[in-house]
C-alpha positions as CSV (number, residue, x, y, z in Angstrom):
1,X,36.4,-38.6,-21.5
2,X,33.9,-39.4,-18.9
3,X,36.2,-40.8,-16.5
4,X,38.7,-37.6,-17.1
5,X,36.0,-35.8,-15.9
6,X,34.8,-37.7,-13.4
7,X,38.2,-37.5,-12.0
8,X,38.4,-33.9,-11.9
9,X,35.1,-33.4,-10.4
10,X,36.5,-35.5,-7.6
11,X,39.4,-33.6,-6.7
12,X,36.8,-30.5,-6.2
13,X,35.3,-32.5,-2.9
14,X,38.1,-32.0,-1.5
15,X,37.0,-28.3,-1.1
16,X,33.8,-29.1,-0.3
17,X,34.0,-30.2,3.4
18,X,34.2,-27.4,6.4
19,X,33.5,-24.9,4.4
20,X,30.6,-23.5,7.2
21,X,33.6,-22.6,9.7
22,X,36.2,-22.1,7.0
23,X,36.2,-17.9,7.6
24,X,37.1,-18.7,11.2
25,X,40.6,-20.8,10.8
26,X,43.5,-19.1,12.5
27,X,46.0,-17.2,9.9
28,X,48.9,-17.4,12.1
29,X,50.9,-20.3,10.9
30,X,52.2,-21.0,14.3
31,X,48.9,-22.3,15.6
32,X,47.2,-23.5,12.4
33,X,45.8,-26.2,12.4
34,X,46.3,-29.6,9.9
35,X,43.0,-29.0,7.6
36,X,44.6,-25.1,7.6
37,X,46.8,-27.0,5.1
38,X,44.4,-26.3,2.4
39,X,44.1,-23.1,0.8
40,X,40.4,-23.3,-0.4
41,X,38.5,-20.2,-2.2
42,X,34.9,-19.9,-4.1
43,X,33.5,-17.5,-6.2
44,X,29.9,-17.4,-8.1
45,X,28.7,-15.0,-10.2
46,X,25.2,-14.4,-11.8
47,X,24.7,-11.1,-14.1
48,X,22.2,-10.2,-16.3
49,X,21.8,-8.0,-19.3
50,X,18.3,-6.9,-20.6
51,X,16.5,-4.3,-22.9
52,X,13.0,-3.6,-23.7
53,X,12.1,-1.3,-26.7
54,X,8.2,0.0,-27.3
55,X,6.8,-1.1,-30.3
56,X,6.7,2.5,-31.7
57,X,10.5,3.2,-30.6
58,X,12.1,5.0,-33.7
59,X,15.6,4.5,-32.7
60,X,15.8,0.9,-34.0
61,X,16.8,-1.9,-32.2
62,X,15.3,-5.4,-30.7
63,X,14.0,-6.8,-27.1
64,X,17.1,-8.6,-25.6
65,X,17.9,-10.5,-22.8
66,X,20.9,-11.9,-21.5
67,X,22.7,-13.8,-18.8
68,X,26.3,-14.5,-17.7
69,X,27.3,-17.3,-14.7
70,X,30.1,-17.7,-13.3
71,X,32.3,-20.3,-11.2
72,X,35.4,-20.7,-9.6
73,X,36.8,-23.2,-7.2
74,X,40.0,-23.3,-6.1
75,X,41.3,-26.3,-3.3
76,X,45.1,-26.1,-2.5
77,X,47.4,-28.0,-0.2
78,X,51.0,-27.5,0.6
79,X,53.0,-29.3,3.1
80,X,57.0,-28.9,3.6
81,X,57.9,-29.2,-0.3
82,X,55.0,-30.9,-1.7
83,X,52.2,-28.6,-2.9
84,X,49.2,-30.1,-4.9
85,X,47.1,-27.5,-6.8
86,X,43.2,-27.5,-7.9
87,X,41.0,-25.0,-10.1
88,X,37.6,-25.4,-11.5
89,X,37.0,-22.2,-14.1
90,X,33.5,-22.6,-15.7
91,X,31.6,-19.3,-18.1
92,X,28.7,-19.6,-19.3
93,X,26.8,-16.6,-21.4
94,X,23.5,-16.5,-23.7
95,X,21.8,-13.7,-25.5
96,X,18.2,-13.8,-26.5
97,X,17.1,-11.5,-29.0
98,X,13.6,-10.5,-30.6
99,X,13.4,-12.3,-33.8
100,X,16.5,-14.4,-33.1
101,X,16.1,-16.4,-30.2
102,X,18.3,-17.8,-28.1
103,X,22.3,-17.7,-29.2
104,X,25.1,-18.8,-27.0
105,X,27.8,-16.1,-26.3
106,X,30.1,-17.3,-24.0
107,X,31.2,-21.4,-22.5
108,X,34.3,-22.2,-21.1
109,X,34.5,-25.1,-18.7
110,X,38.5,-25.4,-17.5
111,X,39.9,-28.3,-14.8
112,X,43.4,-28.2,-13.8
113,X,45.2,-30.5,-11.4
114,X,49.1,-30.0,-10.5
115,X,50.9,-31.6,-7.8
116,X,54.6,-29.6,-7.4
117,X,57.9,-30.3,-5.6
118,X,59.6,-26.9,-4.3
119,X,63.0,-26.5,-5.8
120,X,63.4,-23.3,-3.7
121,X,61.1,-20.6,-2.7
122,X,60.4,-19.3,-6.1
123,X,60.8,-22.6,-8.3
124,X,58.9,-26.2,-8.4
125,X,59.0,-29.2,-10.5
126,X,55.2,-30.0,-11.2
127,X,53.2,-32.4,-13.2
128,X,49.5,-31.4,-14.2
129,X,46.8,-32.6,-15.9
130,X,43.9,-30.0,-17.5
131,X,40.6,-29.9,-19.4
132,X,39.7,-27.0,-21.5
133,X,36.1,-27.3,-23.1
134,X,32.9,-26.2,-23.5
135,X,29.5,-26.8,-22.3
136,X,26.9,-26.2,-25.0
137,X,26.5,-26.9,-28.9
138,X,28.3,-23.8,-30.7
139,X,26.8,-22.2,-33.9
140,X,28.3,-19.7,-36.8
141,X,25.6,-17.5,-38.7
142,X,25.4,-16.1,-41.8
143,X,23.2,-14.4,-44.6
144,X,22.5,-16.6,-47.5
145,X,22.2,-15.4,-51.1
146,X,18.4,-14.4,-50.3
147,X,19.6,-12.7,-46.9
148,X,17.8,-14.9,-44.4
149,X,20.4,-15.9,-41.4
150,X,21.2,-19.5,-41.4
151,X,23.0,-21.3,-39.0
152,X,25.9,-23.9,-39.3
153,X,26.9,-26.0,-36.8
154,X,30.9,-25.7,-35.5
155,X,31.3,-27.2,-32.2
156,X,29.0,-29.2,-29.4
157,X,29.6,-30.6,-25.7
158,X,32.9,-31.6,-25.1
159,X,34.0,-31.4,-28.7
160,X,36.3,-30.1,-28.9
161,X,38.2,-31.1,-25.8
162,X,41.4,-31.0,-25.3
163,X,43.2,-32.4,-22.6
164,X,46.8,-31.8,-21.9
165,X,49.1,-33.7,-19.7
166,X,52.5,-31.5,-19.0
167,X,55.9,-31.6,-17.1
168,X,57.8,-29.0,-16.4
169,X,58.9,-26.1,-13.9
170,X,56.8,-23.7,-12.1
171,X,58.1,-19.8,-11.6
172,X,56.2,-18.3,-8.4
173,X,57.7,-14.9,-7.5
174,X,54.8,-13.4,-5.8
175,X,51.1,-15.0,-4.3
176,X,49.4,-13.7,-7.4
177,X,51.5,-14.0,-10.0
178,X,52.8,-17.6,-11.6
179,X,53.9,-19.4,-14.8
180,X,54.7,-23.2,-15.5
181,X,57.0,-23.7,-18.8
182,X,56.6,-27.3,-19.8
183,X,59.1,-28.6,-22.8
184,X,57.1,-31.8,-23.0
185,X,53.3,-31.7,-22.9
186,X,51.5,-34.2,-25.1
187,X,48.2,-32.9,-25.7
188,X,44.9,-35.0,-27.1
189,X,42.2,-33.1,-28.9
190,X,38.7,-35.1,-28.9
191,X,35.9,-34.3,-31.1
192,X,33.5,-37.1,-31.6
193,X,32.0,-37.5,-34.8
194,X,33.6,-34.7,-36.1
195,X,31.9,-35.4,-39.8
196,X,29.1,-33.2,-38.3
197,X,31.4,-30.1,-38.3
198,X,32.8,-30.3,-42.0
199,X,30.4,-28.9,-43.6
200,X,31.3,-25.7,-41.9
201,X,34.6,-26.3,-41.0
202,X,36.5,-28.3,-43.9
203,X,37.7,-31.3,-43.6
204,X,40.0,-31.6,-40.5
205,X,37.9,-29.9,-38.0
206,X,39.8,-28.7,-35.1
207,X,42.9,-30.7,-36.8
208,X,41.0,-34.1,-36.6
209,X,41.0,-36.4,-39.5
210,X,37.9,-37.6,-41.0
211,X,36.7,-40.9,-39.9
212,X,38.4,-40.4,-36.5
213,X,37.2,-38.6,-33.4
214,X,40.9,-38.0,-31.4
215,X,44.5,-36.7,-32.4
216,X,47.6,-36.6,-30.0
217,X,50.2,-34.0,-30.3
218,X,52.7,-36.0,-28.2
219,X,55.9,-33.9,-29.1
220,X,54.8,-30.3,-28.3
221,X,55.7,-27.5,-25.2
222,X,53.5,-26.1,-23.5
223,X,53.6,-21.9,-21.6
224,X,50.8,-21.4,-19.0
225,X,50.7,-18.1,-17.2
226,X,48.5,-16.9,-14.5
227,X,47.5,-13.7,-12.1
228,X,45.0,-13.1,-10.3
229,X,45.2,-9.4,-8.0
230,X,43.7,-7.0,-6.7
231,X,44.8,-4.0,-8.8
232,X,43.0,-1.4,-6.9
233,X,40.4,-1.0,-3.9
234,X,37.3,-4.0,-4.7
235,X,39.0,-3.9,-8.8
236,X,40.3,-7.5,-9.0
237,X,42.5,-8.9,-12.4
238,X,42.0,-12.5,-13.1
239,X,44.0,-13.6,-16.6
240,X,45.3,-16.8,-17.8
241,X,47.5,-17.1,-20.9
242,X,48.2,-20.5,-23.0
243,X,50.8,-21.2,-25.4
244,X,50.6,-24.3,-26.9
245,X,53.6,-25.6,-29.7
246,X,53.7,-29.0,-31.3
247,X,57.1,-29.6,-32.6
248,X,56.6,-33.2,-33.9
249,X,57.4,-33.6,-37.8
250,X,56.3,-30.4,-39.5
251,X,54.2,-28.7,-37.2
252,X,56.5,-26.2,-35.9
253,X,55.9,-22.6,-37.3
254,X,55.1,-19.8,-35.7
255,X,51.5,-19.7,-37.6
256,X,50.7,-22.8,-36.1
257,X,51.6,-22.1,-32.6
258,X,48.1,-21.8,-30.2
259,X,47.3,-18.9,-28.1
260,X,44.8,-18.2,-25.7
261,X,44.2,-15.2,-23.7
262,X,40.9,-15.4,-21.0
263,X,40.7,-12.0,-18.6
264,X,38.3,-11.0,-16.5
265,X,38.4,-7.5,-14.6
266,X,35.7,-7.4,-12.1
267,X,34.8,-4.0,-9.8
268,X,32.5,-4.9,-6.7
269,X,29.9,-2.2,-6.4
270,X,29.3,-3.6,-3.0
271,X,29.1,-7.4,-1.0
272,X,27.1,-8.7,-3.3
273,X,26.7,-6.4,-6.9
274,X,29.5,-6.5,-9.2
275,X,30.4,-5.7,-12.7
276,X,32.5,-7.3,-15.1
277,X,34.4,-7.4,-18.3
278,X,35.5,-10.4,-19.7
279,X,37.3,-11.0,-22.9
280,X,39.1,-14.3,-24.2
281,X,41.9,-14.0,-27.3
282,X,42.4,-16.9,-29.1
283,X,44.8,-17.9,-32.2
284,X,44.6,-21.5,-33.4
285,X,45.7,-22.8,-36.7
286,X,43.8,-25.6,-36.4
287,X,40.3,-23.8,-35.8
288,X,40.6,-20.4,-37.9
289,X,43.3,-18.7,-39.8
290,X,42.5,-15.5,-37.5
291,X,42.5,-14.3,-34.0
292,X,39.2,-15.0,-32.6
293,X,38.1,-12.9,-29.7
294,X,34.8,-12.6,-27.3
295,X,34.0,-9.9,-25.0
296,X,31.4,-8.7,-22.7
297,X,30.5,-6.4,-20.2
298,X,27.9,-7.1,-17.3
299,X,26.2,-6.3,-14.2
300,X,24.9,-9.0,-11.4
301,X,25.5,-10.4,-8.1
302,X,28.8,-12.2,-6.6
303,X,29.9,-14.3,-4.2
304,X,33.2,-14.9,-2.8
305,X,34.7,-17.1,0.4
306,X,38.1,-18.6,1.2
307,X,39.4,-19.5,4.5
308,X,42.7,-17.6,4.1
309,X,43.5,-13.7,4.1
């Protein structure tokens, strides 16, 4: 896993270098020149959330204080045919209330790598490799029989993890709009030590058996769908949908096929004050029975770049 993610990491230096005169490359493809090959955009967000309450406030409620970052990282190159494609996607959100302390709300840490070969101009044959995890140790909590909150612990740093190696074609009408439909795309789930989770979560957590820490899912398709637009003046939509369907032996029923839905709509107040709402949909057999879903809404500072228009 370390080396998966060291590899990643890697691929985000190439985004790294000239990035002090990146605003000033030509756009006119006529007199680009050969680092313009690489399509390179950044964008950090910091927001906070906070309440404070007097002690004699009659309305109810508790002191709270929250935060919500934000990164993305995108480094793409295309050249004649070839096209090779890079995204870093990390969340991170807490919530710290009076009496509670501090609870995670939010972690997503996502790494795609996809190197395509144009078909024609709306069609490539890619490969990719991605990492979908998490940063922090996750919690559920409940009332017991005496109503004090307890917590269990469900998930923790890179566990789960699941990495997905895919082939397939990619559909690019427009810049902003794209979706790669893989029929093979072998997926391993890692979760070390997985007896820690049983308590709360049975005993397969996240579809792992006990005693082991890893299960592949080599005959399964894979439906990845991405935009990202401006849908009005400084509103942009950013939303990526997974469908993931293991078709080996008995796994294929529609209940156990995997969705995820993470959207963010974000409104720029002005250069540097934005506000967002973010929301992630997810439906996996493997983890819950339901559709889980998180949301939130927040206000704080961002900061974009790219060295294209």
């Amino acid at each position: 896993m370390k080396r998966i993610l060291t590899g990643f990491l890697l691929l985000l230096a190439f985004w790294a270098p000239g990035q002090v005169t990146a605003q000033t490359v030509p756009t006119d493809t006529t007199t680009l020149r050969p680092t313009s090959l690489w399509r390179k955009s950044f964008k950090a967000a910091l927001n906070f959330q906070e309440a404070t309450l007097s002690s004699n406030w009659r309305g109810g409620g508790v002191n709270t204080f929250g935060l919500n970052t934000l990164l993305n990282a995108h480094a793409d190159y295309k050249r004649d045919i070839h096209s090779w494609d890079n995204e870093a996607d990390f969340l991170y959100a807490f919530v710290s209330n009076k009496g509670q302390g501090y609870r995670k709300s939010l972690d997503r840490l996502y790494l795609d790598t996809k190197y395509g070969r144009a078909l024609n101009p709306k069609w490539d044959m890619f490969i990719s490799l991605n990492l979908l995890t998490q940063f922090a140790d996750g919690y559920k909590y409940r009332d017991d029989a005496s109503g004090n909150q307890g917590a269990q612990f469900i998930s923790s740093t890179f566990a789960p993890a699941y990495v997905t190696l895919a082939y397939g074609f990619e559909y690019h009408p427009t810049t902003y709009f794209k979706v790669r439909l893989s029929p093979f795309a072998p997926r391993l789930t890692v979760v070390g030590r997985n007896q820690r989770f049983i308590p709360a979560l049975g005993d397969n957590p996240y579809g792992v058996r006990p005693g082991h820490s890893t299960r592949w899912e080599i005959l399964a398709a894979q439906i990845l769908a991405e935009y990202d637009n401006d849908i009005a003046k400084n509103v942009n939509l950013k939303a990526r949908y997974l469908l993931f369907a293991n078709y080996g032996g008995d796994n294929l029923a529609l209940r156990r096929v995997d969705h995820r839905l993470d959207a963010s709509l974000t409104a720029k107040v002005n250069r540097y004050v934005n506000m967002a709402l973010t929301g992630i949909l997810l439906y996996d057999y493997d983890q819950d029975r339901g559709l889980q879903y998180s949301q939130g809404l927040t206000l704080g500072l961002l900061y974009t770049m790219q060295n294209y228009k």
